[in-house]
C-alpha positions as CSV (number, residue, x, y, z in Angstrom):
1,X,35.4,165.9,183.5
2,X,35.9,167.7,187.1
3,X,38.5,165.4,188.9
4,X,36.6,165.7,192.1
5,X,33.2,164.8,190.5
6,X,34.1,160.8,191.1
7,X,35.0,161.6,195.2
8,X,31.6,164.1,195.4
9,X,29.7,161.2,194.3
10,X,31.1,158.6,196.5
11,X,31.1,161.1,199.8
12,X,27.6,162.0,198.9
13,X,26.6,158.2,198.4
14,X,28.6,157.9,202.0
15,X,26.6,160.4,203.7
16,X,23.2,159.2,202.3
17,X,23.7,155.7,203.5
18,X,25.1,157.0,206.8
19,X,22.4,159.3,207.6
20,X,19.6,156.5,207.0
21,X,21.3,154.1,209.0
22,X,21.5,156.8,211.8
23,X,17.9,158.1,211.3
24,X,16.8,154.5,212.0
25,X,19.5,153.8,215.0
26,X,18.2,157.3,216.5
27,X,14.4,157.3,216.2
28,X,14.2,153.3,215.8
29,X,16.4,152.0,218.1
30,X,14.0,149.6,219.7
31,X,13.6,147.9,216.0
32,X,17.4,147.9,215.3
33,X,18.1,146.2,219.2
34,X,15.7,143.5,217.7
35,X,17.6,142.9,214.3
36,X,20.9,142.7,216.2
37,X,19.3,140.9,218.9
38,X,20.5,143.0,221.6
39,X,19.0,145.2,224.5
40,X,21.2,148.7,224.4
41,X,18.7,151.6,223.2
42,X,21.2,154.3,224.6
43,X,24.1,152.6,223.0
44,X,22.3,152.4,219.6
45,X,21.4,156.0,220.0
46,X,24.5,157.2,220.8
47,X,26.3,155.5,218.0
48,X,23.5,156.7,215.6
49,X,24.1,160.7,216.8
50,X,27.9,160.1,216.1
51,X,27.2,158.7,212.5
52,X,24.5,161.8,212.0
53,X,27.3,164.2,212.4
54,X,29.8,162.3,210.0
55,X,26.9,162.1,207.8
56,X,26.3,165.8,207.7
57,X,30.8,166.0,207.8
58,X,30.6,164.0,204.6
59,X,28.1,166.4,203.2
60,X,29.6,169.3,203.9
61,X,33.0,167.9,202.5
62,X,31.5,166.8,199.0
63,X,29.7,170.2,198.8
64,X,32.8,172.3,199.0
65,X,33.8,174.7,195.8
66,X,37.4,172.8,196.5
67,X,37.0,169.4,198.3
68,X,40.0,168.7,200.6
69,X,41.1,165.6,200.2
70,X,42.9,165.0,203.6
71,X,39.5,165.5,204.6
72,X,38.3,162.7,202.5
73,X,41.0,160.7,203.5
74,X,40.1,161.2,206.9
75,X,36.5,160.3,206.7
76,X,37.8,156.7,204.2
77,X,39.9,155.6,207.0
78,X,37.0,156.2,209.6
79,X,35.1,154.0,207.4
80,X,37.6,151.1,207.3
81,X,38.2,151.5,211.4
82,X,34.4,150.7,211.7
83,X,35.1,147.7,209.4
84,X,38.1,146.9,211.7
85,X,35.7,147.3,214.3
86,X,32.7,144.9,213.1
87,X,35.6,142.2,212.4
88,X,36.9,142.3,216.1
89,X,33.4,142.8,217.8
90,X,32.5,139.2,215.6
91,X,35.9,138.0,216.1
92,X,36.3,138.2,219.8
93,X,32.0,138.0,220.9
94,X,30.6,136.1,218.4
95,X,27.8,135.4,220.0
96,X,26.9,138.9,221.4
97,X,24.6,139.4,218.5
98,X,21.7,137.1,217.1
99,X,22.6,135.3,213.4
100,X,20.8,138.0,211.7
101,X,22.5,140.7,213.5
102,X,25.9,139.3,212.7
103,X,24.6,139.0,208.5
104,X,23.7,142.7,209.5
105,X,26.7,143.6,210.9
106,X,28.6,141.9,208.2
107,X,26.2,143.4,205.2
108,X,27.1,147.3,207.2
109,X,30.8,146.0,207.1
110,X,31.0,145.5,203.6
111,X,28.7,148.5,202.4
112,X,31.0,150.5,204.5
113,X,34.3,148.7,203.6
114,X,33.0,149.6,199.7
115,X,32.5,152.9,200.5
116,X,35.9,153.2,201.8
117,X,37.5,151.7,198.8
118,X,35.3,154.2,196.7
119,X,36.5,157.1,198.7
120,X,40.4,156.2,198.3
121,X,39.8,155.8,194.7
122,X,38.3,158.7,194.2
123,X,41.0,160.7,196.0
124,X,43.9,159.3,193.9
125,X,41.8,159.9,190.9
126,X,41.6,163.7,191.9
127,X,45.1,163.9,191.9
128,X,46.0,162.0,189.1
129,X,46.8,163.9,185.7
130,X,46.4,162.7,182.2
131,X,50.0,161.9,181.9
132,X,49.3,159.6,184.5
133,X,51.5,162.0,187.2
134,X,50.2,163.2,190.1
135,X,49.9,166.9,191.4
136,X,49.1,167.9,195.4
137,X,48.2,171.1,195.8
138,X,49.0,172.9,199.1
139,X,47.4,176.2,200.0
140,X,50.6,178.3,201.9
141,X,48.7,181.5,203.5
142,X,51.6,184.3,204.1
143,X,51.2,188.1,205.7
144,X,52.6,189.7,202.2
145,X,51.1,191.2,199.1
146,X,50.6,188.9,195.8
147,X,53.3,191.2,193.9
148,X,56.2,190.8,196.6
149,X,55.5,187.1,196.8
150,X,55.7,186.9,193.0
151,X,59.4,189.0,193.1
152,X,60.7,186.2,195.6
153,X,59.1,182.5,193.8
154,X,59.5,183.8,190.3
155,X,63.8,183.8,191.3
156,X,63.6,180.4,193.2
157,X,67.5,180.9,193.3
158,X,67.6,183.8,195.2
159,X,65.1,182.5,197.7
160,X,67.1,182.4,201.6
């Protein structure tokens, strides 16, 4: 099995469930004020254009020939800040939203909090080899041809 199959899945699952929510924050914002029980179109908008573009970010991530999983990591630890966030905004104004937009809030929190999770799962499992090790690759770009870079790291020993 591709190693990176488990993390394509779970940033593709990501990005579909963030792009409907922003779809419907964007061009519905009038309907999502009254779930949350709020009046802030603009602010609903705005939020919904942000999580359009980490939508199509998470897209293009899981899409890649080689996924780069600092990018992935990136995007997981967005997705627990916005749980971070949801606790707080409850925590501190509990009352700002109606009782259905706090169980929506808190159903978004825990979607998202599960994607997280997914994501950091996914990432480790991507690393992970069947001896139960784990290998990081990272790509080192130098101004030198392939043959006089072989000479130096095939003699570690001699390397200054």
């Amino acid at each position: 099995m591709n190693s990176s199959l488990p993390l394509r899945i779970a940033l593709i699952a990501n990005a579909v469930f963030s792009f409907t929510c922003a779809m419907l924050m964007v061009f519905n914002s009038f309907t999502v004020n009254e779930m949350l029980g709020i009046q802030a179109p603009l602010v609903i908008q705005s939020v919904g254009i942000g999580l359009a573009i980490f939508a199509v970010d998470l897209l293009h991530q899981a899409t890649r020939t080689r996924i780069v999983t600092w990018r992935a990591l990136y995007a997981s630890t967005g997705d627990l800040l916005w749980v971070l966030a949801t606790v707080v905004l409850l925590g501190i104004f509990p009352n700002v939203l109606s009782s259905s937009g706090n169980l929506l809030a808190i159903a978004v929190a825990i979607t998202v909090f599960t994607f997280g999770v997914w994501q950091f799962w996914a990432i480790q499992s991507a690393h992970k080899l069947p001896t139960g090790k784990y290998r990081i690759c990272v790509p080192i770009y130098v101004n030198a041809p392939a043959e006089e870079m072989w000479n130096k790291v095939s003699n570690l020993g001699e390397i200054e």
